[in-house]
Backbone as numpy.savetxt, mean C-alpha at the origin, in Angstrom:
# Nx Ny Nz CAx CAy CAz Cx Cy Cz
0.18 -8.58 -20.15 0.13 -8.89 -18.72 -1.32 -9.11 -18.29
-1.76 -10.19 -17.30 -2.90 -10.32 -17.33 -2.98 -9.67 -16.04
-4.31 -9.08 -15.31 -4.83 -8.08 -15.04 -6.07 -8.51 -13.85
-6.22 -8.12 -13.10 -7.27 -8.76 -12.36 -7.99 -7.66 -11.20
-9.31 -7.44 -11.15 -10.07 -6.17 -10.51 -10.13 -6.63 -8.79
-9.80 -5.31 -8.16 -9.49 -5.82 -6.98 -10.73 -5.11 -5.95
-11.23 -6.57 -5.12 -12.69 -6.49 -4.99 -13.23 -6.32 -6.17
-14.83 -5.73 -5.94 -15.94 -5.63 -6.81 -15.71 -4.17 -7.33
-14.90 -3.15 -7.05 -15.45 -1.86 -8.06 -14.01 -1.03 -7.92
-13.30 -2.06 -7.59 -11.63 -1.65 -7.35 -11.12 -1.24 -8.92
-10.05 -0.99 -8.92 -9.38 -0.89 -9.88 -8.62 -2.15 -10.94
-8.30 -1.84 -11.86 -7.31 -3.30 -12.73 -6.13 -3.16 -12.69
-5.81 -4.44 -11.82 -4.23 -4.28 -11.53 -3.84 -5.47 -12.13
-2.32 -5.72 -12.52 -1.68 -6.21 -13.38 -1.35 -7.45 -12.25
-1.40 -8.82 -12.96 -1.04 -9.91 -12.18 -0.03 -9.85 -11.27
1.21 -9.23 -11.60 2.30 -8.87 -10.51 2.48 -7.49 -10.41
2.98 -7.23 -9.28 2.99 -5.88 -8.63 4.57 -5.70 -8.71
5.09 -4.54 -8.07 5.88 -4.09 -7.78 6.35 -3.43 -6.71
7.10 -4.67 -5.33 7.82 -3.73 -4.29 8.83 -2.96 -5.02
8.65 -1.75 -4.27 9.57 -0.85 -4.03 10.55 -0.75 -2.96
10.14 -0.94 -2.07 10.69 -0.80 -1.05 12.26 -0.90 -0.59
12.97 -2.05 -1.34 14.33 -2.33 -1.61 15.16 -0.95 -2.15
14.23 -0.19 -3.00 15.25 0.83 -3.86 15.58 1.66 -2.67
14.87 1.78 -1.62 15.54 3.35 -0.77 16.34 2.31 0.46
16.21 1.45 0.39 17.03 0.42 1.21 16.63 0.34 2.77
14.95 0.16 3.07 14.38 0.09 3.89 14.52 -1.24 4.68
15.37 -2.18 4.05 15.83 -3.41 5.07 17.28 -3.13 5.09
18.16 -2.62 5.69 19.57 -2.40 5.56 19.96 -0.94 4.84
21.09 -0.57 5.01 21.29 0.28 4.15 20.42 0.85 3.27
20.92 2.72 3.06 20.53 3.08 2.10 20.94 2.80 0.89
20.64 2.83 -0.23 21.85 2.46 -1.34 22.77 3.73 -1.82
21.76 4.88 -1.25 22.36 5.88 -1.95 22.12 6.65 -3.04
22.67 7.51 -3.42 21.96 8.21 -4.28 22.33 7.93 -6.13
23.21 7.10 -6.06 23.80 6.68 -7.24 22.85 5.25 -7.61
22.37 4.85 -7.09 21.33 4.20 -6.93 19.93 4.24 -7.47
19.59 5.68 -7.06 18.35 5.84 -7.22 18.14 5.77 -8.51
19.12 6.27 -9.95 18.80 5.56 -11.41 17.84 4.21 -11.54
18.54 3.62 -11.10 18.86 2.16 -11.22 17.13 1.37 -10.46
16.96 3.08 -9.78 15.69 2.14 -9.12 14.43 2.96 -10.24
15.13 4.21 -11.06 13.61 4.83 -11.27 13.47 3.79 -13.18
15.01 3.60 -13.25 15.03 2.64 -14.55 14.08 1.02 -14.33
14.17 0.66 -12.96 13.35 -0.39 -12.50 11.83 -0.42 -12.63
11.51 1.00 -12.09 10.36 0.84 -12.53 9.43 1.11 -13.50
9.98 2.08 -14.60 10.02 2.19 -15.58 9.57 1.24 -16.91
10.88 0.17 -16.40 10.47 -1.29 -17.00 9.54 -1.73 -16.76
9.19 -1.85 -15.63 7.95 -2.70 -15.24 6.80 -2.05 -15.93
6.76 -0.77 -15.91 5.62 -0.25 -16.44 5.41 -0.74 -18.20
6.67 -0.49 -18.68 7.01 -1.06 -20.21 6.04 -2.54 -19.87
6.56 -3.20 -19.71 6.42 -4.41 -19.36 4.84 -4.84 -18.83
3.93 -4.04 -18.41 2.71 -4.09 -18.36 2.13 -4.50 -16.92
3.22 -3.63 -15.74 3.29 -4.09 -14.63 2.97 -2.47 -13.96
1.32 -2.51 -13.85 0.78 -1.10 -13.08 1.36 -1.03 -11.78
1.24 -1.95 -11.20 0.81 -2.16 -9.76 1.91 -1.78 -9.08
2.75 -0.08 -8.22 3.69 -0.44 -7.82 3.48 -0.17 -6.29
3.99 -0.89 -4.81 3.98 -0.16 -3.85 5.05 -0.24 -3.16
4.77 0.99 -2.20 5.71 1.77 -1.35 5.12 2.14 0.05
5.93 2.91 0.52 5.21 3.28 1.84 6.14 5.09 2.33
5.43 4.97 3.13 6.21 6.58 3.67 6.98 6.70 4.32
7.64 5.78 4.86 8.44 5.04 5.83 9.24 3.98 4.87
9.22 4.45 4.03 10.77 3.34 3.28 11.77 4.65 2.94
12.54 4.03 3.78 14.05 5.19 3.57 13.50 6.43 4.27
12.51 6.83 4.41 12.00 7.73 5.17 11.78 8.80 3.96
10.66 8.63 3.57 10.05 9.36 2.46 10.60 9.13 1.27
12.14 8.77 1.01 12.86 8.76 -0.12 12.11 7.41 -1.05
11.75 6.89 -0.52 10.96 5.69 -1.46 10.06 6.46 -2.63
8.72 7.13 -1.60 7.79 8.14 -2.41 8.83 9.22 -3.26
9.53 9.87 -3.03 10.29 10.61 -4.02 10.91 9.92 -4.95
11.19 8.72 -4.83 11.71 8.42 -5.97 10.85 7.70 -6.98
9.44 7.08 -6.27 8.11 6.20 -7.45 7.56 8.01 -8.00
7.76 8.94 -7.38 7.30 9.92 -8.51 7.69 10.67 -9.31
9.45 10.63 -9.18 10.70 10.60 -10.65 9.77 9.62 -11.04
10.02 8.42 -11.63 9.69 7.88 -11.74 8.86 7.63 -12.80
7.50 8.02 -12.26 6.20 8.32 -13.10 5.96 9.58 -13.17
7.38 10.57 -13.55 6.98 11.41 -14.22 6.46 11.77 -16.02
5.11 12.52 -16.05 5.17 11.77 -17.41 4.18 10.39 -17.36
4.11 9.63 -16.67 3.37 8.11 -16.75 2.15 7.64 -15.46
2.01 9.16 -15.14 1.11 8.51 -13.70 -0.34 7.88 -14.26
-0.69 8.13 -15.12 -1.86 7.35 -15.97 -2.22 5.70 -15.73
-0.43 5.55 -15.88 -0.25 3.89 -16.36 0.32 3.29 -15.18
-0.11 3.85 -13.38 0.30 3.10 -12.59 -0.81 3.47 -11.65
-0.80 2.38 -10.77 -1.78 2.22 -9.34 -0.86 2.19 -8.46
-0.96 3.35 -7.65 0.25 3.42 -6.40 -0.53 3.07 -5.29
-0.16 2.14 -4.52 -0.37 1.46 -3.48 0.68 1.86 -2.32
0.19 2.85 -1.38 0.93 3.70 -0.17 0.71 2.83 1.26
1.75 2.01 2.10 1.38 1.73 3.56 2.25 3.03 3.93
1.41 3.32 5.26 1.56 4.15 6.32 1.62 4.01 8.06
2.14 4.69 8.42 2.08 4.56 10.16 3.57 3.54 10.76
4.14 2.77 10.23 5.46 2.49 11.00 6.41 3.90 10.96
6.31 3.99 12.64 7.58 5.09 13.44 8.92 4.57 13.11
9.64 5.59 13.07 11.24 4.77 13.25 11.80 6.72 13.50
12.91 5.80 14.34 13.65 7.04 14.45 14.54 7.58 13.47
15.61 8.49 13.89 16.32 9.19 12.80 17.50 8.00 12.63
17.93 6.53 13.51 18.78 6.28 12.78 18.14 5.05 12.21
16.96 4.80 12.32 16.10 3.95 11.69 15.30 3.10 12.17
15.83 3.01 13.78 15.02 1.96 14.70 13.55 1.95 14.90
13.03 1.15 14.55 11.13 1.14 14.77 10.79 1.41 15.75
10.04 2.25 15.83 9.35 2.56 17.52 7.74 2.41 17.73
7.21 1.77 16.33 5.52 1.48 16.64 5.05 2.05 14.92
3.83 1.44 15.56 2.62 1.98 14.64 1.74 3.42 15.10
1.47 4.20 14.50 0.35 5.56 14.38 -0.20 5.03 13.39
-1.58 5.20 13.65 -3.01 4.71 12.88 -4.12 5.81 13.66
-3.68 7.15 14.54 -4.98 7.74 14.84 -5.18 8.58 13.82
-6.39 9.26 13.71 -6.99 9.98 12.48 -6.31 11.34 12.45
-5.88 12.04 13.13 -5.17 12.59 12.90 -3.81 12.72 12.07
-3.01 11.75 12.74 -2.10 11.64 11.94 -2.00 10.89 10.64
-2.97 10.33 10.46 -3.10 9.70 8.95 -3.47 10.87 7.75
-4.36 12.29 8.28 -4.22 13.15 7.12 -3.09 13.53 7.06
-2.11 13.62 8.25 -0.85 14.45 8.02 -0.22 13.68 7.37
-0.39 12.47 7.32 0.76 11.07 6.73 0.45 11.13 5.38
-1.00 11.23 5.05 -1.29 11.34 3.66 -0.94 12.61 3.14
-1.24 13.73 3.64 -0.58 15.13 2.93 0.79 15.27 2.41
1.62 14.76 3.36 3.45 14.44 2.92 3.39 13.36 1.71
2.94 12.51 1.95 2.45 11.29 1.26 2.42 11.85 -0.85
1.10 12.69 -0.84 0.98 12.96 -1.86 1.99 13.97 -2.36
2.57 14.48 -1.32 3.54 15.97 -1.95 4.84 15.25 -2.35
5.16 14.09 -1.92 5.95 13.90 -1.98 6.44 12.80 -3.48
5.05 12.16 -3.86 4.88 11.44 -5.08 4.81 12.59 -5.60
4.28 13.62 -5.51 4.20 14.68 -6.83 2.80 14.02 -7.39
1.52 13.54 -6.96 0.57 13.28 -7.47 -0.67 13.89 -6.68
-2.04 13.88 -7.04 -3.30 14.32 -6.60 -4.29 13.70 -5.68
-3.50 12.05 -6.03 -4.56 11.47 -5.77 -3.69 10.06 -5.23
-4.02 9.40 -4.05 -3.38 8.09 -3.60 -4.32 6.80 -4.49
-4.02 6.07 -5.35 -4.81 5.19 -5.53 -5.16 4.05 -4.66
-4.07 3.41 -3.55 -4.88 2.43 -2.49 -3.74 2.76 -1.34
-4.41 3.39 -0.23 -3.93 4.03 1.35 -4.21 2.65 2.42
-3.04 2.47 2.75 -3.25 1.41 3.78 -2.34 1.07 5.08
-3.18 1.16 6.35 -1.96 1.25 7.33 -0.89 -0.41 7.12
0.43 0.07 7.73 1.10 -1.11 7.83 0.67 -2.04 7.88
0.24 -1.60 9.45 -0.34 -3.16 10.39 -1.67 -2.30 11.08
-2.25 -3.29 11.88 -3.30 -2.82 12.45 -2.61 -2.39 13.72
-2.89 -1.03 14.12 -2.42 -0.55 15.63 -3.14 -1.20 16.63
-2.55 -1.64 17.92 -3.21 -2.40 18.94 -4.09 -1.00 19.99
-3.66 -0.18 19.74 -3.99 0.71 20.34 -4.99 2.07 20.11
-5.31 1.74 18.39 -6.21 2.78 18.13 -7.46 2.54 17.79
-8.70 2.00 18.05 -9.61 1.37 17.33 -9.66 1.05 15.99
-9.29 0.12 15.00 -9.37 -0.02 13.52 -10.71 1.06 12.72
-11.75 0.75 13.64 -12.74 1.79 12.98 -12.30 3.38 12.61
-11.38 4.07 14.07 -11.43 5.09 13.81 -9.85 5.44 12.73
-9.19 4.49 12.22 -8.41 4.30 10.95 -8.85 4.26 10.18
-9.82 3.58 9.90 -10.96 3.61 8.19 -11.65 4.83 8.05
-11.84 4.87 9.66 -12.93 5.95 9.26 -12.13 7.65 8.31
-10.97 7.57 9.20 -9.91 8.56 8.96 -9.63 8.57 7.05
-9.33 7.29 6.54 -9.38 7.02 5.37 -10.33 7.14 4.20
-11.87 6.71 5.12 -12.79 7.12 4.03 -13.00 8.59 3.86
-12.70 9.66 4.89 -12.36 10.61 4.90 -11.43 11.62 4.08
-10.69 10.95 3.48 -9.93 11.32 2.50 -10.44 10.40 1.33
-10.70 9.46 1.43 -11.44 9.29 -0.16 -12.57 10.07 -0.57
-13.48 10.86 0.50 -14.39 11.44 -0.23 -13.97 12.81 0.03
-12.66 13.04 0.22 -12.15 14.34 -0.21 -11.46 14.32 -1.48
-11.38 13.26 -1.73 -10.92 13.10 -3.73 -9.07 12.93 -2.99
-8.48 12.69 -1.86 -7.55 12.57 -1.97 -6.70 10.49 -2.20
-7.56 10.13 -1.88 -7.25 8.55 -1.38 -8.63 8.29 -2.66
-8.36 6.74 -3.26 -9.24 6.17 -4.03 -9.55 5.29 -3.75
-8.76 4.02 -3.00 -9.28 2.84 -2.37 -9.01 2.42 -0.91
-9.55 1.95 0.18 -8.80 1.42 1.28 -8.17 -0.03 0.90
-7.12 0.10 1.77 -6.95 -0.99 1.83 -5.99 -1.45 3.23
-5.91 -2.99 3.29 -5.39 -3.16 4.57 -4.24 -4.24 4.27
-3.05 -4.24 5.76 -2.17 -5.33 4.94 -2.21 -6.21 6.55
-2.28 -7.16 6.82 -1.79 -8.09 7.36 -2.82 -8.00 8.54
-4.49 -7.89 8.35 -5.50 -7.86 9.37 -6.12 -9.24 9.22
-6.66 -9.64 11.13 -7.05 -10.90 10.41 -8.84 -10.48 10.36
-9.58 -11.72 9.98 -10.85 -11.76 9.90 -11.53 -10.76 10.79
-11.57 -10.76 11.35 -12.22 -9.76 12.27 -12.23 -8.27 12.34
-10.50 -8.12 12.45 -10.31 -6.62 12.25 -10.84 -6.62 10.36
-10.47 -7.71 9.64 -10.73 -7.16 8.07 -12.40 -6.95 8.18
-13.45 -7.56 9.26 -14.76 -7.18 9.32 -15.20 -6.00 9.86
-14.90 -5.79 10.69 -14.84 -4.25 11.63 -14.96 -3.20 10.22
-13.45 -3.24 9.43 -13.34 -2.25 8.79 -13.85 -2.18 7.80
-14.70 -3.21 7.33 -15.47 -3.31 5.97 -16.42 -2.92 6.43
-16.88 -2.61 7.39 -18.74 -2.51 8.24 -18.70 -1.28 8.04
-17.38 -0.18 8.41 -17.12 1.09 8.09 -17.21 1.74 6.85
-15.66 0.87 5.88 -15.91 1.22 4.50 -15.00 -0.14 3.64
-15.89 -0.05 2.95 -15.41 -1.00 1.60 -14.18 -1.13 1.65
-13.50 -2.58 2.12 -12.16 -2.95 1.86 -11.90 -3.35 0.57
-10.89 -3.06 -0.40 -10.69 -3.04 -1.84 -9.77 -3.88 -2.26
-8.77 -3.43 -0.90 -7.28 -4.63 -1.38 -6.66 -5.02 0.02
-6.12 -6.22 0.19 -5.67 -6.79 1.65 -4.64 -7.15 1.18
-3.22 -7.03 1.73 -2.54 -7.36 1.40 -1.67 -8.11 2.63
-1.37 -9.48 2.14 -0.62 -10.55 3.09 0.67 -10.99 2.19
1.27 -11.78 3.70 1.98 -13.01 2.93 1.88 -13.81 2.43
2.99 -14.62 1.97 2.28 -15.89 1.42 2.46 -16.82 2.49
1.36 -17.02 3.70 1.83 -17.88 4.16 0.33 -19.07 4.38
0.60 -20.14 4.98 -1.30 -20.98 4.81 -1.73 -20.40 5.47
-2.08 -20.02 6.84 -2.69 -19.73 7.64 -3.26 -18.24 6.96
-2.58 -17.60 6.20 -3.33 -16.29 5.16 -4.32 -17.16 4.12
-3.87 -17.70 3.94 -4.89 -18.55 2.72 -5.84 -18.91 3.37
-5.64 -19.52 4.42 -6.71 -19.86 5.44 -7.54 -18.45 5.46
-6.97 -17.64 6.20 -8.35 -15.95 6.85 -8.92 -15.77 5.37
-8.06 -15.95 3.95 -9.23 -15.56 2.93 -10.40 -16.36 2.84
-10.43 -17.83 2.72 -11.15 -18.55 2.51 -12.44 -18.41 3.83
-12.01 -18.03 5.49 -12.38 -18.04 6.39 -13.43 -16.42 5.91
-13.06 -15.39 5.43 -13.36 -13.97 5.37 -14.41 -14.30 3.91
-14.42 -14.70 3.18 -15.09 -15.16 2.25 -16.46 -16.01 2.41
-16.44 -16.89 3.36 -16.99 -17.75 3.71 -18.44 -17.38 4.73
-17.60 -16.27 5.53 -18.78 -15.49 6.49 -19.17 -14.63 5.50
-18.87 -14.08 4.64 -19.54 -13.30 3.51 -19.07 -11.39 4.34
-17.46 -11.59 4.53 -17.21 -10.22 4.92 -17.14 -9.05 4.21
-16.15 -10.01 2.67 -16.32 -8.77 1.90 -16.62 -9.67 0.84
-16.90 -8.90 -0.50 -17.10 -9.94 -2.08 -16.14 -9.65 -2.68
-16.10 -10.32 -3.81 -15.07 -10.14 -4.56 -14.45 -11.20 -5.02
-13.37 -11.06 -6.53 -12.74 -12.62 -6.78 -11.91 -12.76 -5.91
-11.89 -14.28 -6.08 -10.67 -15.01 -4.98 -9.56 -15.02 -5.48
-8.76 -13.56 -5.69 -7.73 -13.93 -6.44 -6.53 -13.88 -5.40
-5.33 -14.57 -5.22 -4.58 -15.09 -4.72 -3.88 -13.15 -4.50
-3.36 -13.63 -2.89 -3.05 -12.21 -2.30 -1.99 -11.68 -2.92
-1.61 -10.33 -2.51 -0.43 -9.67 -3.49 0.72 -10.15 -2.66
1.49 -11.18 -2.78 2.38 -11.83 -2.29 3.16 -10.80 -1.67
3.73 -10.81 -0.48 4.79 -9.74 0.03 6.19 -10.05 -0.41
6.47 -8.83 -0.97 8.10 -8.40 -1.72 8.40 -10.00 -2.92
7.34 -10.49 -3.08 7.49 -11.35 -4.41 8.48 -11.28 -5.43
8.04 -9.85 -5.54 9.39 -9.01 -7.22 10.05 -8.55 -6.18
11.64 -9.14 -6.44 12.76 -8.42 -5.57 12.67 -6.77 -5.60
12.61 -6.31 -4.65 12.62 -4.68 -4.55 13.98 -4.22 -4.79
């Protein structure tokens, strides 16, 4: 599997990634618990298969996502880069009610976060979306905060445009951005590159839910 370093001092992640998100049935239905085999055999393979890269969030199925990527990699956390979004609310019967991105609640999000993979360490922490309501700075800042507590290893962001992706690089080193595939994303890289926001190869974004979850 070919392999590619994300930013300048990021980690090596495997050309395709791995949503998760499908196994705890975070668009529709749960699948259930007869299910969850079928999802820890999924990723399993991938790892066989030479596919590090898997992500999830804390908010798929409502934690059950993270419990089940750390069955999972029990035994194999060596041979994966877990990539965690955080901060989409939803209620108890699932309805979205917003984004949380204040610093507060991002250690609490990350503490469940790690207890719940059964691991030490988050390899790339990244809110959903950017909150309209919390300054982006004081989200990174919250983050680099836990990376130099040895709990979080990379920031990263998913669906910010140029600006907010500048803000938060001025703070701390953005590592991994993650978009759609859509032009106007192709566009903010080439645009974010160009002003010289962050460095790094131009390697084509981690496509959203690409590998069926």
């Amino acid at each position: 599997m070919k392999t590619h370093r994300l930013g300048t001092e990021g980690p090596l992640v495997s050309a395709i990634g791995l949503g998760c998100m499908q196994m705890s049935g975070a668009v529709g239905p749960h699948p259930g618990p007869d299910r969850d085999q079928d999802g820890i055999a999924t990723i399993r393979a991938a790892l066989d298969a030479g596919i590090n890269l898997l992500n999830t969030g804390d908010f798929y199925g409502m934690g059950h996502n993270e419990m089940l990527v750390g069955r999972a990699l029990k035994g194999r956390r060596e041979q994966a880069i877990i990539s965690v979004k955080f901060g989409a609310q939803k209620s108890p019967s699932g309805a979205f009610l917003g984004f949380d991105s204040c610093s507060a609640s991002i250690k609490n999000f990350a503490a469940y976060s790690l207890q719940r993979l059964g691991v030490d360490v988050i390899d790339i922490y990244q809110p959903a979306r950017i909150a309209a309501d919390v300054p982006i700075e004081e989200t990174v800042g919250a983050i680099a905060d836990l990376i130099q507590e040895g709990k979080v290893r990379f920031l990263g962001l998913s669906e910010a445009n140029a600006a907010q992706l500048q803000r938060a690089h001025a703070v701390h080193p953005v590592t991994a951005l993650e978009l759609p595939l859509r032009a106007e994303d192709l566009m903010l890289l080439e645009e974010t590159f160009a002003d010289g926001a962050i460095r790094g190869d131009r390697q084509p974004p981690q496509f959203k839910h690409l590998v069926p979850n």
